[in-house]
Rosetta silent file (secondary structure, phi, psi, omega in degrees, C-alpha in Angstrom):
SEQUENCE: XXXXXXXXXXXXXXXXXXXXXXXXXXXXXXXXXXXXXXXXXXXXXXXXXXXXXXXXXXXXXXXXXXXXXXXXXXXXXXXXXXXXXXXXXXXXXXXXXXXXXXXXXXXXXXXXXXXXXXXXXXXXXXXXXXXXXXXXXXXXXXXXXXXXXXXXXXXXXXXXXXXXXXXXXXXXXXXXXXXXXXXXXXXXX
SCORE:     score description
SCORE:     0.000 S_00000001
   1 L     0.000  123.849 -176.026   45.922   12.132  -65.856 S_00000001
   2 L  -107.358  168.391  155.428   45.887   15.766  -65.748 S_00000001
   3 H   -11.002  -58.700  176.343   43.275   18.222  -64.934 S_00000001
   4 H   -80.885   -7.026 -178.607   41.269   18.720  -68.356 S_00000001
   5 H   -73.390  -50.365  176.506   41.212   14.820  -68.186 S_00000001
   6 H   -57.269  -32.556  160.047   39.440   14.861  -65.022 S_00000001
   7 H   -62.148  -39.070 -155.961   36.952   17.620  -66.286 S_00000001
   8 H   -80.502  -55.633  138.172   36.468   16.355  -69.066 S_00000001
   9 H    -6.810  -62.939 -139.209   35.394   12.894  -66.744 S_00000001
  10 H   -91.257  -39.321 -175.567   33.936   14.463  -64.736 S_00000001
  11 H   -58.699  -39.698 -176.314   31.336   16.586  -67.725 S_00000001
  12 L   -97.794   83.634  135.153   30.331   12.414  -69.224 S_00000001
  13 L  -165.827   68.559  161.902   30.039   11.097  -65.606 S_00000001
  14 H   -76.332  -27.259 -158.626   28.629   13.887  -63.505 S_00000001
  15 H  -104.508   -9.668  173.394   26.315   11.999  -61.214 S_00000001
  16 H   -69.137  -47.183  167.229   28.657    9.147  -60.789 S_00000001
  17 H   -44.954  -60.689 -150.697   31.349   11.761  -59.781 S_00000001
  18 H   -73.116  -28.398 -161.429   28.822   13.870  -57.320 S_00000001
  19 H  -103.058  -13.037  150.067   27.641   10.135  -55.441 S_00000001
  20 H   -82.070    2.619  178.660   31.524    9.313  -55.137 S_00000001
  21 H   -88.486  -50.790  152.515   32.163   12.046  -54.073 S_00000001
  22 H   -37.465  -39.062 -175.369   29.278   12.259  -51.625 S_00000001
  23 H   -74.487  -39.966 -141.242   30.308    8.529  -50.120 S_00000001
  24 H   -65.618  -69.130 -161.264   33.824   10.018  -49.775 S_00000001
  25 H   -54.437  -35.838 -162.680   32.706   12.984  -47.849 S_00000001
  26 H   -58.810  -81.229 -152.163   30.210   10.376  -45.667 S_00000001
  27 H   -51.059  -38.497  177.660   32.772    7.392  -44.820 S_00000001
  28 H   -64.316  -54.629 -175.401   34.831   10.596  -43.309 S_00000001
  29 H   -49.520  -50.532 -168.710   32.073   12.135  -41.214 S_00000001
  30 H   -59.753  -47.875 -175.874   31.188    8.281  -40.078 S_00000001
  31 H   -60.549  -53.743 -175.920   35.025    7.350  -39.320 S_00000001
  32 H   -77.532  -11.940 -164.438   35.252   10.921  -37.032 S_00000001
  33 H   -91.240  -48.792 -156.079   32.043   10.726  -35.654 S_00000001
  34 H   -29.950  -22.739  179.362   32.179    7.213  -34.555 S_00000001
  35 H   -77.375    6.426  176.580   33.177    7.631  -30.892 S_00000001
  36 H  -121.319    5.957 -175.014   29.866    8.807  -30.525 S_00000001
  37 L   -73.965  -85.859 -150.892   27.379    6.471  -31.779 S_00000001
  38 L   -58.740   34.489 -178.537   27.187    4.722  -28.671 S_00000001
  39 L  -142.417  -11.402  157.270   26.507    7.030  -26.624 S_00000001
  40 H   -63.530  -55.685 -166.572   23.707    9.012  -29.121 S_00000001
  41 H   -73.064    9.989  146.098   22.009    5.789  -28.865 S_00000001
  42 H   -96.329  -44.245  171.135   21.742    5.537  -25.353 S_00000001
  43 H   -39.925  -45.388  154.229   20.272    8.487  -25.420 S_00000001
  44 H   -31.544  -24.192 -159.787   17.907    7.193  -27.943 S_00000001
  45 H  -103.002  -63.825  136.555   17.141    4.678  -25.770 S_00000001
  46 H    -4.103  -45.955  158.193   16.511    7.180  -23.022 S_00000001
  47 L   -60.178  -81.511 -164.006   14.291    8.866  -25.040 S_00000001
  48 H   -66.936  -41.831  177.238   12.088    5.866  -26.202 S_00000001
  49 H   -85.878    6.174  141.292   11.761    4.653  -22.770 S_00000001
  50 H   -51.771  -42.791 -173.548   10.903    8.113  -21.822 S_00000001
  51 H   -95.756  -35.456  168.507    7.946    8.556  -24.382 S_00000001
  52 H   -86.587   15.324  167.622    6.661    5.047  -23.398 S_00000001
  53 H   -75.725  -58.305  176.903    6.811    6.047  -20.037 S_00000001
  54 H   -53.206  -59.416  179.516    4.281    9.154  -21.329 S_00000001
  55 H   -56.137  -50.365 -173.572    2.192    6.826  -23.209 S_00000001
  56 H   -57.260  -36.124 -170.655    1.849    4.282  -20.631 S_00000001
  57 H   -78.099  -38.266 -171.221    0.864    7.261  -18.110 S_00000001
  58 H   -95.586   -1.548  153.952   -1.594    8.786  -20.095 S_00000001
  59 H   -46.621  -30.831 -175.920   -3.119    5.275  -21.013 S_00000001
  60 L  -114.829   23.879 -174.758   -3.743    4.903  -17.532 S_00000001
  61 L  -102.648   28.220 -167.668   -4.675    8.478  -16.948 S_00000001
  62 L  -104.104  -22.148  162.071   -8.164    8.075  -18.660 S_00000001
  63 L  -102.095   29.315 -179.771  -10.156    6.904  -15.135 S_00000001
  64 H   -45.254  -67.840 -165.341   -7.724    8.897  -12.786 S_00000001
  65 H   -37.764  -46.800 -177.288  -10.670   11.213  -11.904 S_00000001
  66 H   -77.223  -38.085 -176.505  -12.865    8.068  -10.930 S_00000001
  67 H   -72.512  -28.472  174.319  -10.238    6.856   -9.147 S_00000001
  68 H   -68.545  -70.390 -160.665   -9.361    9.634   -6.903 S_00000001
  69 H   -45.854  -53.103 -158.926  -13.259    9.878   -6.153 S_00000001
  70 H   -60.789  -32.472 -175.059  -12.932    6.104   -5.258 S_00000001
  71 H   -83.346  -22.197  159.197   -9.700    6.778   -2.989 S_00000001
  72 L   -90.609    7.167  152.288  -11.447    9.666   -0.908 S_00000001
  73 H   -89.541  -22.326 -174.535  -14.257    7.489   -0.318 S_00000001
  74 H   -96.426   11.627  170.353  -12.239    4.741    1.211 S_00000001
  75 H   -84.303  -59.039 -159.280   -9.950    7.563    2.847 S_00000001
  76 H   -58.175  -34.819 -159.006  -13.870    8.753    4.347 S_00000001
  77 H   -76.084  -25.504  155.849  -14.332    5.350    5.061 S_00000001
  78 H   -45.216  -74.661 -158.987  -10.894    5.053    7.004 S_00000001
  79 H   -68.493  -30.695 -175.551  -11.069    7.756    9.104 S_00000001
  80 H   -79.073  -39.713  176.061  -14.610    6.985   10.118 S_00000001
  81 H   -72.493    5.433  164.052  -13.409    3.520   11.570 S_00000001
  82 L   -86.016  129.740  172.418  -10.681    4.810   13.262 S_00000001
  83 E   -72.612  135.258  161.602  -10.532    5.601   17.475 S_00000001
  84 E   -76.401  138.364 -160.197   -9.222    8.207   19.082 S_00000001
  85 L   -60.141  -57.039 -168.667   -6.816    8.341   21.543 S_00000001
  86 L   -93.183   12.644  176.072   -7.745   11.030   24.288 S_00000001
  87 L  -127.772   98.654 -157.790  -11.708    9.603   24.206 S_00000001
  88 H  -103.862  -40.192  175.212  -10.886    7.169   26.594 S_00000001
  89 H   -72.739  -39.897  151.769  -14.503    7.004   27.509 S_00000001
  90 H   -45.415  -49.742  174.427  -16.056    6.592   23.818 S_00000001
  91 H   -40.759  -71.371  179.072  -13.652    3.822   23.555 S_00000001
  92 H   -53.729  -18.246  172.518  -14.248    2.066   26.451 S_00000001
  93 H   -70.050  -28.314 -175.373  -18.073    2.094   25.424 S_00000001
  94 H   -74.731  -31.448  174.121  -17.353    0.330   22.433 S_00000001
  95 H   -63.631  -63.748  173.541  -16.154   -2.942   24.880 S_00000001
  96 H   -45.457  -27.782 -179.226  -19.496   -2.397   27.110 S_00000001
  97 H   -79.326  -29.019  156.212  -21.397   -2.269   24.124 S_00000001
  98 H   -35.136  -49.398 -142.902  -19.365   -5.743   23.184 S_00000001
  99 H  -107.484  -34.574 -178.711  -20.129   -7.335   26.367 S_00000001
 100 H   -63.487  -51.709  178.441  -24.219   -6.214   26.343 S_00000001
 101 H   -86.367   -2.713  162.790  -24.322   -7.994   23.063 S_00000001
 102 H   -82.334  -15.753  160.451  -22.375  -10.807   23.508 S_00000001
 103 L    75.402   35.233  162.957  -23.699  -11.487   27.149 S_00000001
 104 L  -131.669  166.254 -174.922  -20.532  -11.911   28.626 S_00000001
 105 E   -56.683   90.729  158.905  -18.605  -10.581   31.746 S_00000001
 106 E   -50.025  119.215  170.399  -15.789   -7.696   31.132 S_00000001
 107 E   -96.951  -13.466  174.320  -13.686   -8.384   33.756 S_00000001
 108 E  -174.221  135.813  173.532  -10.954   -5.732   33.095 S_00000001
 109 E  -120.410  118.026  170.782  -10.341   -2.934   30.628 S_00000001
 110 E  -148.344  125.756  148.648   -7.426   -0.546   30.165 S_00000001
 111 E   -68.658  109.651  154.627   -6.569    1.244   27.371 S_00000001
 112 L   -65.689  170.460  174.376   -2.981    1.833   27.069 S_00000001
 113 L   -57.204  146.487  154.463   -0.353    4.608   26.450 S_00000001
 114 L   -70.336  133.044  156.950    0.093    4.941   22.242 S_00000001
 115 L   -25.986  154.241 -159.101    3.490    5.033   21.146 S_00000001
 116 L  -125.759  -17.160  166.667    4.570    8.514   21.381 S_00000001
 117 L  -133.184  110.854 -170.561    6.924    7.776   17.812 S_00000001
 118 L  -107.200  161.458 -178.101    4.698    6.598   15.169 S_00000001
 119 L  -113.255    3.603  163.521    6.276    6.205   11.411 S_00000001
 120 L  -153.638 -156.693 -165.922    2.677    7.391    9.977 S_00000001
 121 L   -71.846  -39.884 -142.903   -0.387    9.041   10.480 S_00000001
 122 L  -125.372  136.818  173.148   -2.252    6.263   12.382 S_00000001
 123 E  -117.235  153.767  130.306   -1.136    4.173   15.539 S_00000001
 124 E   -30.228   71.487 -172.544   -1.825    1.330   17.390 S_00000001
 125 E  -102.041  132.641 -155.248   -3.784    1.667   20.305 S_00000001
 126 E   -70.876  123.842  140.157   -2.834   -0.794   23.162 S_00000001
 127 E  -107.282 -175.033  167.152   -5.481   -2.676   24.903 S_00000001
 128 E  -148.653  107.851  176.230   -5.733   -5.145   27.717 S_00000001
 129 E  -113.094 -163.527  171.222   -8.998   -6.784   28.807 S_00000001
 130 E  -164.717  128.238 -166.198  -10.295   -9.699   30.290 S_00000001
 131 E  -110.146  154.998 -179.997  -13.539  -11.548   29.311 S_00000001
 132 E  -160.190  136.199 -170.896  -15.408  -14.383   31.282 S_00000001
 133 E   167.533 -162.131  176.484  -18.283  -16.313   29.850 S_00000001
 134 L   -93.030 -131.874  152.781  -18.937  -19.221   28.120 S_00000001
 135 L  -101.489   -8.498  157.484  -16.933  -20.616   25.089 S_00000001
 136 L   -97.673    4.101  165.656  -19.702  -19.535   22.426 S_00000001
 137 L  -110.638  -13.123 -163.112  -20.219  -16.302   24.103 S_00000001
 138 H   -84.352  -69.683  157.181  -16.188  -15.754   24.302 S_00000001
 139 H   -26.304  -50.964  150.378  -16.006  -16.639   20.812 S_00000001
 140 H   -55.106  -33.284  160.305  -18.711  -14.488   19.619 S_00000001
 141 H   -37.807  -61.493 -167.531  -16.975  -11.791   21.631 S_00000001
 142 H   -76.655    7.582 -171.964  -13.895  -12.003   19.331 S_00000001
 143 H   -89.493  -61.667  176.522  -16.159  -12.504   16.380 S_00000001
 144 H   -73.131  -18.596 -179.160  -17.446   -9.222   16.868 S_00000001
 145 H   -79.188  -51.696 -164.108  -14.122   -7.236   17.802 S_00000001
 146 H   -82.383   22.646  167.272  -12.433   -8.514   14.872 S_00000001
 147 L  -122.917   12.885 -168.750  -15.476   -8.025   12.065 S_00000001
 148 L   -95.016  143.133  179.806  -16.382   -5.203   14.021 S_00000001
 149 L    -7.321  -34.058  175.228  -16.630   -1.079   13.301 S_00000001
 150 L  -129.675  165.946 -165.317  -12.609   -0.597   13.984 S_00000001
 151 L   -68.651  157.218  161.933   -9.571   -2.140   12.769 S_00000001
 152 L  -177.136  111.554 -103.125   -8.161   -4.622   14.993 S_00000001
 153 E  -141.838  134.794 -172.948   -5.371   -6.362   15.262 S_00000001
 154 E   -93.377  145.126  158.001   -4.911   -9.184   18.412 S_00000001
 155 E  -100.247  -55.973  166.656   -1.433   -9.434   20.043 S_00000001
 156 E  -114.115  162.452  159.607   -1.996  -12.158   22.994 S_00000001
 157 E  -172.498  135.519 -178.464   -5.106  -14.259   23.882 S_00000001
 158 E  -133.181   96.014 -176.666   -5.150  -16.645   26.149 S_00000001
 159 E   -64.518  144.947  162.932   -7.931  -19.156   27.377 S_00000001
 160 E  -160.998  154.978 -174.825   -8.185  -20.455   30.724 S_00000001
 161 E   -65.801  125.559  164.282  -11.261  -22.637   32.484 S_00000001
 162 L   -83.157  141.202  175.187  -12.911  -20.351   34.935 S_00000001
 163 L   -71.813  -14.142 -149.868  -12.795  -20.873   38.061 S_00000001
 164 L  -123.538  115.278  172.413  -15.873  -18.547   39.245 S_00000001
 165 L   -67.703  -11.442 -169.777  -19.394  -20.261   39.568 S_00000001
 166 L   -68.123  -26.701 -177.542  -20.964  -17.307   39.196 S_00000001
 167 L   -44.237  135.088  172.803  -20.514  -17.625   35.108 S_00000001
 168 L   -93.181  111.394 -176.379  -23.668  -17.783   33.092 S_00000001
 169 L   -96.893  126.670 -175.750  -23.485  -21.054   31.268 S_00000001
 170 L   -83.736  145.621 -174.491  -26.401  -22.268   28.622 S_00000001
 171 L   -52.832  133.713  173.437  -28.029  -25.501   29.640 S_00000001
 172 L    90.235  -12.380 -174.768  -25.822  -28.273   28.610 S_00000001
 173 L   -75.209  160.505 -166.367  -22.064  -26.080   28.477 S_00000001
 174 L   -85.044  -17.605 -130.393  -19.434  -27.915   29.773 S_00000001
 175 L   164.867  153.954  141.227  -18.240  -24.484   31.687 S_00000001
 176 L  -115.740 -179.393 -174.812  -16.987  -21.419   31.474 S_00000001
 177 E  -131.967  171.526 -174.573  -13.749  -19.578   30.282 S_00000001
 178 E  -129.483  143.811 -176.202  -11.815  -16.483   31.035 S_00000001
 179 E  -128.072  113.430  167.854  -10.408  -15.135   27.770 S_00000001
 180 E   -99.491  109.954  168.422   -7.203  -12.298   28.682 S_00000001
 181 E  -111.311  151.551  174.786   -6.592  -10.410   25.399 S_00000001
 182 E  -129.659  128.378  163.948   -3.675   -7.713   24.581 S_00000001
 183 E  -173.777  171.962 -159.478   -4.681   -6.161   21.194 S_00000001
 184 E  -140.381  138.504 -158.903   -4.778   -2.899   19.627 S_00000001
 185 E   -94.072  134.268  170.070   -7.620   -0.516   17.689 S_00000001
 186 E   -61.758  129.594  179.554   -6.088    1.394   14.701 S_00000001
 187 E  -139.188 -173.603  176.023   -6.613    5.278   15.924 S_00000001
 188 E  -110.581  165.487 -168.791   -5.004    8.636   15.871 S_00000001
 189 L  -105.020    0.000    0.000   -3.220    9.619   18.804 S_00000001
């Protein structure tokens, strides 16, 4: 087959010619390219979980605003229930005020030192009391520290039968108890 044969071909088959020609040209480009398909298509992949990353964010961006308002009220609301460190006397008011309405006997109070290396804004601060009353006034005691105005989180408590007649005991109590707690107010230092 020479040359004018092939023209001549090629003039009653042009489009047959141009789409074998066309695969010809492909199947090369695919065969050199080929080391790289995997590695477009992690990118691809990259990509697509990238844009549903976008979507997903601004799906859940449509009450951000309300939500922020919601997270600096319970930020206000943090901060107001929290104790201070160095108001040793405000603190300590908060027990006396404890013991007027629960009608029982403080018997010891100390605030402790705070950790002096905290891993956030807000520490523990240690106390150690010691309550005497009856067992429904001791109990309402701890009723009110732990549903009470500041966080609080008990470490020890320990019951023991008191020993001191002086306790005021409601007609009919078996007794009274001494309640020794270790627990801690969330504050700031």
């Amino acid at each position: 087959m020479t040359s004018a044969d092939l023209l001549a071909l090629f003039k009653k088959q042009p489009i047959g010619f141009s789409c074998a020609a066309l695969s010809l040209i492909l199947m090369a480009l695919l065969y050199f390219r080929s080391d790289q398909i995997p590695e477009n298509q992690a990118i691809a992949d990259a990509k697509a979980a990238e844009a549903a990353q976008v979507l997903s964010n601004t799906r859940h961006a449509e009450g951000l605003v309300k939500q922020v308002e919601q997270m600096q009220v319970f930020g206000k609301e943090v901060e107001s229930r929290l104790i201070r460190a160095g108001q040793l006397g405000i603190n300590l008011q908060y027990f006396y005020k404890l013991e007027a309405e629960n009608q029982v006997k403080l018997l010891d109070v100390r605030q402790g030192v705070p950790p002096k290396i905290s891993k956030g804004l807000y520490v523990g601060i240690p106390y150690t009391l010691a309550v005497q009353g009856s067992f429904k006034q001791v109990v309402a005691f701890l009723q009110h520290l732990e549903n009470g105005p500041h966080f609080c989180r008990f470490t020890s408590a320990t019951y023991s039968k008191s020993a001191s007649a002086s306790v005021d005991v409601p007609s009919g109590a078996a007794g009274g108890v001494t309640l020794n707690l270790t627990l801690e107010l969330l504050g700031m230092p």
